[in-house]
C-alpha positions in Angstrom: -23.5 1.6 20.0 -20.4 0.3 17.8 -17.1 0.4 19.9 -14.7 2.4 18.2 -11.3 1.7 19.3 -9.0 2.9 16.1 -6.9 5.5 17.4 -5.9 3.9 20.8 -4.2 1.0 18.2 -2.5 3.4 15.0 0.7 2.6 16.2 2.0 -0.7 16.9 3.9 -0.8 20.2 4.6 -2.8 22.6 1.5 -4.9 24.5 -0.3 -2.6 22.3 -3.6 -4.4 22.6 -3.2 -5.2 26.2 -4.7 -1.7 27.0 -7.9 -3.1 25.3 -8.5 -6.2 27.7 -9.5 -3.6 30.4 -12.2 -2.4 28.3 -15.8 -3.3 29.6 -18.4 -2.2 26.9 -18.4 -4.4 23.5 -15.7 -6.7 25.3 -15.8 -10.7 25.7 -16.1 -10.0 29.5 -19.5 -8.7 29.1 -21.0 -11.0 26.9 -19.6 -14.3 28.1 -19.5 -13.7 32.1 -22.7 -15.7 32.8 -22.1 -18.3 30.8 -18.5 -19.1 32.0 -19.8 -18.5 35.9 -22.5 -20.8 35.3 -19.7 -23.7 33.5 -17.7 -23.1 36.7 -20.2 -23.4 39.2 -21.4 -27.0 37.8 -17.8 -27.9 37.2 -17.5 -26.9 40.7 -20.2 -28.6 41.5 -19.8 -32.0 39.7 -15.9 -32.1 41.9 -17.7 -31.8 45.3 -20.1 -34.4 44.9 -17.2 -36.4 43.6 -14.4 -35.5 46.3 -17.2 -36.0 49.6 -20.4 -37.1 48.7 -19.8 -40.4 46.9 -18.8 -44.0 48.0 -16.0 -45.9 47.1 -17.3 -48.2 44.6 -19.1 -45.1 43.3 -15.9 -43.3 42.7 -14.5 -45.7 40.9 -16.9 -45.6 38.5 -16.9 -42.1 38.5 -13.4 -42.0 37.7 -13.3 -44.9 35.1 -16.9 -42.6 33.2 -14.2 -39.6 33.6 -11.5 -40.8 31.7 -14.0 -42.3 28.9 -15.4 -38.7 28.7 -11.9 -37.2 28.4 -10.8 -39.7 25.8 -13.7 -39.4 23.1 -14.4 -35.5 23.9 -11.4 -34.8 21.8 -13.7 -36.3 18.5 -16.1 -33.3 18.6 -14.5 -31.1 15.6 -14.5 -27.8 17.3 -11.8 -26.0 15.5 -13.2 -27.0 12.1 -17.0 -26.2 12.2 -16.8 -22.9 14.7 -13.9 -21.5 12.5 -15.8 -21.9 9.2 -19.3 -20.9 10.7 -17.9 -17.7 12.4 -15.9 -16.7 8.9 -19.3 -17.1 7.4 -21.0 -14.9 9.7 -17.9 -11.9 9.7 -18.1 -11.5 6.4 -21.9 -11.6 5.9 -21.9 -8.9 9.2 -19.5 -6.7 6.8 -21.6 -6.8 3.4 -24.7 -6.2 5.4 -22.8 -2.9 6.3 -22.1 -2.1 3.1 -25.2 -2.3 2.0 -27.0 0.3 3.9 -28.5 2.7 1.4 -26.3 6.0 1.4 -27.6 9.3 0.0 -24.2 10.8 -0.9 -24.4 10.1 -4.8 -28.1 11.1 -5.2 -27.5 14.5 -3.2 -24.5 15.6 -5.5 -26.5 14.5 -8.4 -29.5 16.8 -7.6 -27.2 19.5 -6.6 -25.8 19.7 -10.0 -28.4 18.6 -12.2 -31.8 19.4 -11.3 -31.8 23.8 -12.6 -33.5 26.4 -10.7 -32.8 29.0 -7.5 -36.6 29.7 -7.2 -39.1 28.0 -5.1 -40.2 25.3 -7.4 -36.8 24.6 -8.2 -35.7 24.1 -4.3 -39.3 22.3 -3.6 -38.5 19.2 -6.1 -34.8 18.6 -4.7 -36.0 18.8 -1.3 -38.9 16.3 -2.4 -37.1 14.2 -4.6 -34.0 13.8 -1.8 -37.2 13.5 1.3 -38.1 10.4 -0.8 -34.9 8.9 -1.2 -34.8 9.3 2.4 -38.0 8.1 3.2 -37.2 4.4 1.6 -34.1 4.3 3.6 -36.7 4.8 6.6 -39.1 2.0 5.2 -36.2 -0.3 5.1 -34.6 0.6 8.1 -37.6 0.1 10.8 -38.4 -3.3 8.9 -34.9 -4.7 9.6 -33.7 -2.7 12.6 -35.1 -3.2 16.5 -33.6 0.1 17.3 -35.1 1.8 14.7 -38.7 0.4 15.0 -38.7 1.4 18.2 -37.9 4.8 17.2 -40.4 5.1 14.3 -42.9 2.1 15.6 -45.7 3.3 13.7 -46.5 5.2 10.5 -47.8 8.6 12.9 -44.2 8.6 14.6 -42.1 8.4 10.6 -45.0 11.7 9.8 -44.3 13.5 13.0 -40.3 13.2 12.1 -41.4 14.8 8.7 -40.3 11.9 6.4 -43.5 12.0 5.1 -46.5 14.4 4.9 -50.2 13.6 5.7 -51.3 13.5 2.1 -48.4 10.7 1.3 -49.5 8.5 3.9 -53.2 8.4 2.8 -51.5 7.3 -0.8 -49.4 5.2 0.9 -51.8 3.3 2.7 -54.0 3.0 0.3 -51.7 1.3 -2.6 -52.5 -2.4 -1.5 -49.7 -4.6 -1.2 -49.4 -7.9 0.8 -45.3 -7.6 0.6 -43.2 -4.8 2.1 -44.1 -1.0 0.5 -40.3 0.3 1.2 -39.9 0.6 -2.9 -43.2 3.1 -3.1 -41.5 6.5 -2.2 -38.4 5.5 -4.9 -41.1 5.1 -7.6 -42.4 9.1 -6.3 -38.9 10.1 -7.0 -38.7 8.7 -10.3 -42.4 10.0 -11.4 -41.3 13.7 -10.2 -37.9 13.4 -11.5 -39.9 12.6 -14.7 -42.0 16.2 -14.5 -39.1 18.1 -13.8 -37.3 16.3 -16.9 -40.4 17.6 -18.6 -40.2 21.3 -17.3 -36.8 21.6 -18.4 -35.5 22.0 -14.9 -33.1 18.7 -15.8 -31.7 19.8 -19.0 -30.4 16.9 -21.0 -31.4 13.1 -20.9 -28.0 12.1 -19.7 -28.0 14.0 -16.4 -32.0 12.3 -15.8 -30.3 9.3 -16.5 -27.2 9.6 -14.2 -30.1 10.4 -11.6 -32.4 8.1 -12.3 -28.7 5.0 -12.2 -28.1 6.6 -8.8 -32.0 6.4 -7.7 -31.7 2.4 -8.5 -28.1 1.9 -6.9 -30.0 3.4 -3.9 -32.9 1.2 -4.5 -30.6 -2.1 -5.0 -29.0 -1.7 -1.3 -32.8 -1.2 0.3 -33.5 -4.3 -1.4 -30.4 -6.2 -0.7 -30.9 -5.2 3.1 -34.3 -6.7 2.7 -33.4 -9.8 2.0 -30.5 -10.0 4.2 -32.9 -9.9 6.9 -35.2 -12.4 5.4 -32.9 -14.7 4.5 -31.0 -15.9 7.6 -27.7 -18.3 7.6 -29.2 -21.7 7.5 -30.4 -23.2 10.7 -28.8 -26.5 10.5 -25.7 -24.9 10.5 -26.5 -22.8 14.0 -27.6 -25.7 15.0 -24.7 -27.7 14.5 -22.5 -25.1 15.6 -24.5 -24.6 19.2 -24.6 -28.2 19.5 -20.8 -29.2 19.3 -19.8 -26.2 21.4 -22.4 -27.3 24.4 -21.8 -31.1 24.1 -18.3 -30.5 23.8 -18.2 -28.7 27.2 -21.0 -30.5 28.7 -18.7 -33.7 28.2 -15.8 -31.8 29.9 -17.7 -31.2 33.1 -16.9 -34.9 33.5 -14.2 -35.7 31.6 -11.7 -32.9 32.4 -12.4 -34.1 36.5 -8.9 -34.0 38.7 -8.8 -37.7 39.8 -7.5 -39.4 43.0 -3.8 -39.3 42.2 -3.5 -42.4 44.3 -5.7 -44.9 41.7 -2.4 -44.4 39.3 -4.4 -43.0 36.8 -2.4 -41.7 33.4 -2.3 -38.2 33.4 -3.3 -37.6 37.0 -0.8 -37.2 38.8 -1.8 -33.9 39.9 -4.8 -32.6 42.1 -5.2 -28.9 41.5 -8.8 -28.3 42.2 -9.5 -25.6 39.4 -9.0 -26.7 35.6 -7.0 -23.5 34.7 -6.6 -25.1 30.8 -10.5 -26.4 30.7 -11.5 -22.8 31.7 -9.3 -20.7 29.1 -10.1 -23.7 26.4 -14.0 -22.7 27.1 -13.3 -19.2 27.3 -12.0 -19.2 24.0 -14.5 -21.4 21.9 -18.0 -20.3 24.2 -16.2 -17.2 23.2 -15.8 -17.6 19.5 -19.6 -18.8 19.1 -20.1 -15.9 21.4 -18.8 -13.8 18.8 -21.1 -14.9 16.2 -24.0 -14.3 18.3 -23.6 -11.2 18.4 -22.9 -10.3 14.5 -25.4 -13.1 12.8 -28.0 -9.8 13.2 -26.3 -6.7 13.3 -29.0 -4.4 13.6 -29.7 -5.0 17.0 -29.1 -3.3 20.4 -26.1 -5.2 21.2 -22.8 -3.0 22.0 -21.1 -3.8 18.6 -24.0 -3.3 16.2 -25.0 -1.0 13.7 -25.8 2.9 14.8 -28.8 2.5 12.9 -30.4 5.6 14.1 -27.2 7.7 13.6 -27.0 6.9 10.2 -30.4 8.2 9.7 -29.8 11.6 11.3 -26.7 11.9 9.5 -28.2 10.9 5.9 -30.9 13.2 6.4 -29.4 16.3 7.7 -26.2 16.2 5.4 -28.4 15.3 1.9 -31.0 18.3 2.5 -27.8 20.9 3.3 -26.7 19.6 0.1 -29.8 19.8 -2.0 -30.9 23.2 -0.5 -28.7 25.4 1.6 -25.1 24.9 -0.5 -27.3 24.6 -3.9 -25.5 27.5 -6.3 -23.6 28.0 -3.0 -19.7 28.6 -4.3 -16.7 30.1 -2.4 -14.4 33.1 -4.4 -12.0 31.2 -7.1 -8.9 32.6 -6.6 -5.4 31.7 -7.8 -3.5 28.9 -5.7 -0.7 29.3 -3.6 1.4 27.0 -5.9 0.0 28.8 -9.2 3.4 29.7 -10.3 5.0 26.9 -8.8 5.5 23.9 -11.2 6.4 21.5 -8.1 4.3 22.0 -5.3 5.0 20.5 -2.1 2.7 21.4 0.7 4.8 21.9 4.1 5.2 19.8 6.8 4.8 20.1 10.9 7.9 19.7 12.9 6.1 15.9 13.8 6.2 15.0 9.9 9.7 16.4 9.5 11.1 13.2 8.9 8.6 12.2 5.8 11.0 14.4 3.9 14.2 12.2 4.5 12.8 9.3 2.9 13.5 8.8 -0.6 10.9 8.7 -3.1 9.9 5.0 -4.0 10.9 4.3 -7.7 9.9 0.8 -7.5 11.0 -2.7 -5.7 13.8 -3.3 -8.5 15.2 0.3 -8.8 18.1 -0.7 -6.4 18.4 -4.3 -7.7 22.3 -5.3 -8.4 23.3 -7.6 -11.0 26.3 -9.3 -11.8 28.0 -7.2 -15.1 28.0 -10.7 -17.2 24.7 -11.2 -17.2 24.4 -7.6 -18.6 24.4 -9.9 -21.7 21.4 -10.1 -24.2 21.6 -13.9 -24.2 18.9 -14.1 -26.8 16.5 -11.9 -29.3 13.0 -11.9 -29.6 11.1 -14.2 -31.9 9.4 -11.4 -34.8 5.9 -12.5 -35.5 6.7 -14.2 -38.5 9.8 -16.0 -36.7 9.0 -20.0 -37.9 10.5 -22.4 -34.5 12.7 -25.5 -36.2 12.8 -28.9 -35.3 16.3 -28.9 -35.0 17.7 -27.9 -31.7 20.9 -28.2 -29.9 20.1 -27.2 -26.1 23.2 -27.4 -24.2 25.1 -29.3 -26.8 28.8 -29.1 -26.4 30.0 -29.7 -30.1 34.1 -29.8 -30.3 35.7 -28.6 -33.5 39.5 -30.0 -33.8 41.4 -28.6 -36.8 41.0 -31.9 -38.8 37.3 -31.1 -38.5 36.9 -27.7 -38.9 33.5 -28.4 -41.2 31.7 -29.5 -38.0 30.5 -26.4 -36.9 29.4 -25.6 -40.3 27.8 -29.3 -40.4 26.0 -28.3 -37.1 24.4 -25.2 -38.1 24.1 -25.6 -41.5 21.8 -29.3 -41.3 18.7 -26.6 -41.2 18.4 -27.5 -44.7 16.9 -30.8 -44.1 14.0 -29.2 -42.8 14.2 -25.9 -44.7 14.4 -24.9 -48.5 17.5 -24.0 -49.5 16.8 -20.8 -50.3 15.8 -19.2 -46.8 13.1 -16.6 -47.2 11.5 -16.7 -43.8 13.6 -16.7 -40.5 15.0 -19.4 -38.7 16.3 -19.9 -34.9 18.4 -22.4 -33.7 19.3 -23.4 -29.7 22.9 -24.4 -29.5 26.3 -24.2 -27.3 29.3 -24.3 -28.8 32.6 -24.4 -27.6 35.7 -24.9 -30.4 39.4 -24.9 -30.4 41.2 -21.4 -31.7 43.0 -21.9 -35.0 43.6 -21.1 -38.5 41.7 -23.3 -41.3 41.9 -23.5 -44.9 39.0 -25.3 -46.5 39.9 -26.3 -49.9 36.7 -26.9 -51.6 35.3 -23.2 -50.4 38.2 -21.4 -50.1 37.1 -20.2 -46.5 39.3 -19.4 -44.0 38.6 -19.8 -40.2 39.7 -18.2 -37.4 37.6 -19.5 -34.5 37.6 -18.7 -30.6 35.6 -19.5 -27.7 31.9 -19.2 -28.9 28.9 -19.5 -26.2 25.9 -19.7 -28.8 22.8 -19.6 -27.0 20.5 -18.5 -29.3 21.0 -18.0 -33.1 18.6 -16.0 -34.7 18.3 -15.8 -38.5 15.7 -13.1 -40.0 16.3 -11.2 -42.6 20.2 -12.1 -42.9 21.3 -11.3 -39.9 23.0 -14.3 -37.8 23.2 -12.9 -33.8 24.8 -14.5 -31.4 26.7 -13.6 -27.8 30.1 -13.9 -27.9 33.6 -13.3 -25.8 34.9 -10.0 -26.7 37.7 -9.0 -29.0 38.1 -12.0 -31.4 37.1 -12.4 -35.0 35.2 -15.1 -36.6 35.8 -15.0 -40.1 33.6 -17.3 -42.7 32.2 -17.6 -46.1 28.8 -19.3 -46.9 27.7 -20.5 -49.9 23.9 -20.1 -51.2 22.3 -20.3 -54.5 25.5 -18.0 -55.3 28.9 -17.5 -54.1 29.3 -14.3 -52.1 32.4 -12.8 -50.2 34.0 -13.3 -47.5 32.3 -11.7 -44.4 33.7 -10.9 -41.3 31.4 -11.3 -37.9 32.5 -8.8 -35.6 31.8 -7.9 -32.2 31.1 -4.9 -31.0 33.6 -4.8 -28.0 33.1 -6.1 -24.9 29.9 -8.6 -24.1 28.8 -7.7 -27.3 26.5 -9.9 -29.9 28.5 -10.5 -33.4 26.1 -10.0 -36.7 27.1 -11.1 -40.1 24.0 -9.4 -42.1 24.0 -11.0 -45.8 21.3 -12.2 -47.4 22.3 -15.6 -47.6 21.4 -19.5 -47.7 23.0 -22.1 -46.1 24.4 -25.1 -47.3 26.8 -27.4 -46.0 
C-alpha cells in the first residue's frame, strides 16, 4: 500500500518533482477531491444567492457581513497550530515505523548459537524463531485493520501455522484480562532455557546475547502496543480540525467578490472564481489532510504500513535462516585481491568518472594562508604554568636611548608578585616596539643592541624566555638573579623564527 516513488527522484533535475503531480494513488488529489468540490460548490453557492437572489438593502448587508468576515478571518492562527500539530504527527508516524518488531537479529543469533544438525536440534530453532514470530502476529492483528482482517480470529493465525492446536488450548486457557501478545516470548525464553540445559547452547554468554535480542524483540511489540493505545491528545485534533473548518467556513463569506461599484477597498475586481481562496484551502485542508492520514498508520489508506508484507517477509526469511542455510557455507577460497595490497574494485563505463575525483583529505587540506602567520605567536601553557597578574595586552612601550632600562622595568616588575628566585614558570602578555641602538648600562655592565620586537607572548618555564621576533637581528642582554651570570645572546633562528635565551635565571630590575 505505501507509494514508493524513490528512484523516479535520485537525480535532481529540472521540474524534477513535476512528474509526481500526475500521480493518482497516495496523492493530495485523491484524498482531498471531495472536500475541495464540496468548499466550491457552497462558495459557488453562497455568490449566486448573493449576485441574483437578494434585494438591495439585503446586499448591502451582505457585503458590509463580508468584509467583517474577511477582516477578522486573518486572526485564526493557521500556520502556527497546523504546522506544529502535523510535525507532531510525522515524526510519531516514523517511530511507529521503527518500532515494528524485526526478526533479523534473533534469526542470526539462533543460526549461530543454538548447536545441532539433527532433528532436535532444527525442531527448537524452528520453535523458538515460530514464537518470536507468533508475538509479532499477536501484536500485529491488535493494532493493524489489515492484518485483523487477515488473521480475525485465533482458527485463521492456526491455519496459517503460527501456532499449533496444542498452543492455543495453552493459550487460551492462561487467563488474562489485558492483551496475551507477551505469552509466546515467555515460550521462547522457557525452551531457550532447556536447550541451555542440553548443551545445545554452549556457553552462558551466547544464551544471553539470545535471550538481550528476545527482549529487544519484545520491547518493540510492546512499544507498538502502546502507540496504539495511547493516541495524540484529543484537544489537540480538536483544535486543529476546528481552526481549519472555521477558518474556511468564515471564507465562504468573507473571501465574496463584491459589487465593484459600492467602492469597496480591495474590490475593484469581479472575477467570479477565488483562484487565491481555493489554492490557500488546498493547501491548509491539505496539510490537515496530511495528518489524517499518518495519525494511524496501520490502516488501509494508500500511504500506510504494508503490514501484511512485513509478516510474509519476517516469516519466510527467519525460518530460511534458522533451518535451510543452518551449517549451510559456500567454498572459502582465496580473493581476487589476495596478493594485492590496494584493492580497487573496477568500475562500469557509467562510473568512469568516480575515478577523476580526488580522494577527500579533509575540508582544510587545500586551505591557503598567508606565510606571516606561519608564525607560532604563542606556546602552550605546561600544566604547572602559574597565569600572572601582570599583563601588558597590546601595550606599546617606547624605549629611547636615555631609557634603555624600560624594557627591563617592564618585564622585570614580575617580582612584585613573584619571589625573586623563580622556580615555577611565568607568562607574560606584552607588545613591544623599541628604537635600534647601542646601550651601555653602567651599573650592570650590559650592553644592548635592540631592534623591532613584536612580543606577544613571553613564556618563562624552566629558563627559557620565547618570544616571536623579526628575523636576522640580535638582542643581546645580561640579567642579574641571586648571582651574576654572563652575558647571553638571544638568537633567532632565521627567518619568522622565535628567539630563546635558556638560563636558569631570576629577574630583577
Amino acid at each position: 500500500m505505501t507509494v514508493t516513488y524513490t528512484a523516479r527522484v535520485a537525480n535532481a533535475r529540472f521540474c524534477g518533482f513535476s512528474k509526481l503531480l500526475l500521480a493518482w494513488k497516495g496523492s493530495i488529489y485523491k484524498v482531498l477531491y471531495k472536500e475541495f468540490l464540496a468548499f466550491f460548490a457552497m462558495y459557488t453557492a453562497i455568490s449566486i444567492t448573493y449576485r441574483f437572489c437578494l434585494l438591495e438593502e439585503q446586499k448591502r448587508y451582505f457585503e458590509r457581513l463580508s468584509i467583517y468576515c474577511n477582516h477578522y478571518a486573518s486572526l485564526i492562527p493557521m500556520s502556527f497550530v497546523l504546522g506544529f500539530y502535523v510535525t507532531l504527527i510525522v515524526t510519531r508516524w516514523w517511530d511507529q515505523y521503527t518500532s515494528i518488531p524485526l526478526p533479523d537479529t534473533i534469526m542470526c543469533t539462533l543460526s549461530g548459537g543454538l548447536q545441532g544438525a539433527d532433528e532436535r536440534g532444527r525442531l527448537l530453532r524452528r520453535t523458538l524463531m515460530r514464537y518470536a514470530s507468533l508475538s509479532a502476529i499477536l501484536i500485529l492483528r491488535s493494532v493493524s485493520t489489515a492484518v485483523f482482517k487477515r488473521f480475525p480470529t485465533m482458527d485463521h493465525v492456526v491455519e496459517a501455522g503460527f501456532m499449533t492446536r496444542e498452543e492455543r488450548k495453552k493459550f487460551e486457557g492462561l487467563h488474562s484480562p489485558y492483551n496475551k501478545y507477551w505469552i509466546p516470548c515467555v515460550w521462547f525464553t522457557n525452551l531457550a532455557a532447556e536447550a541451555r540445559l542440553e548443551g545445545r547452547i554452549k556457553d552462558d554468554n551466547t544464551y544471553k546475547l539470545l535471550l538481550e535480542e528476545l527482549n529487544d524483540f519484545r520491547g518493540k511489540c510492546s512499544l507498538l502496543f502502546h502507540y496504539d493505545m495511547i493516541s495524540v491528545p484529543l484537544v489537540y485534533t480538536q483544535v486543529v480540525t476546528l481552526a481549519v473548518y472555521s477558518f474556511f467556513l468564515v471564507c465562504l463569506i468573507g473571501r465574496q467578490f463584491l459589487d465593484p461599484g459600492q467602492g469597496y477597498p480591495g474590490h475593484d475586481l469581479d472575477l467570479y472564481v477565488p483562484v487565491f481562496t481555493l489554492l490557500q484551502f488546498f493547501f491548509y485542508a491539505g496539510w490537515l489532510k496530511v495528518a489524517e492520514q499518518l495519525i494511524n498508520p496501520f490502516g488501509e489508506d494508500d500511504d500506510d504500513f504494508e503490514s501484511n508484507w512485513l509478516i510474509d517477509r519476517n516469516f519466510q526469511v527467519s525460518m530460511m535462516a534458522v533451518d535451510e542455510m543452518y551449517g549451510d557455507l559456500p567454498v572459502m577460497e582465496r580473493d581476487r585481491y589476495w596478493n594485492n595490497s590496494n584493492p580497487r574494485p573496477p568500475y562500469t563505463a557509467a562510473t568512469l568518472f568516480v575515478l577523476r575525483k580526488p580522494s577527500f583529505q579533509g575540508s582544510t587540506f587545500d586551505m591557503a594562508i598567508i606565510i606571516s602567520h606561519y608564525l607560532y605567536s604563542a606556546f602552550l601553557k605546561p600544566k604547572n604554568a602559574l597565569q600572572t597578574d601582570i599583563c601588558f595586552n597590546n601595550e606599546i612601550i617606547h624605549t629611547p636611548t636615555r631609557r634603555s632600562s624600560q624594557f627591563a622595568h617592564a618585564m622585570l616588575s614580575i617580582r612584585n608578585h613573584s619571589p625573586l628566585d623563580i622556580t615555577g614558570p611565568r607568562i607574560i602578555h606584552t607588545r613591544i616596539h623599541t628604537h635600534t641602538h647601542t646601550h651601555t648600562h653602567t651599573n650592570t655592565h650590559t650592553q644592548k643592541q635592540l631592534c623591532t620586537i613584536y612580543m606577544y607572548t613571553i613564556h618563562i618555564h624552566t629558563g627559557q624566555f620565547r618570544v616571536s621576533n623579526q628575523p636576522k637581528l640580535m638582542f643581546f642582554c645580561t640579567v642579574r638573579g641571586n648571582r651574576r651570570s654572563p652575558r647571553k645572546p638571544m638568537q633567532t633562528w632565521g627567518d619568522h623564527g622565535p628567539m630563546i635565551l635558556s638560563p636558569n635565571w631570576a629577574m630583577k630590575p
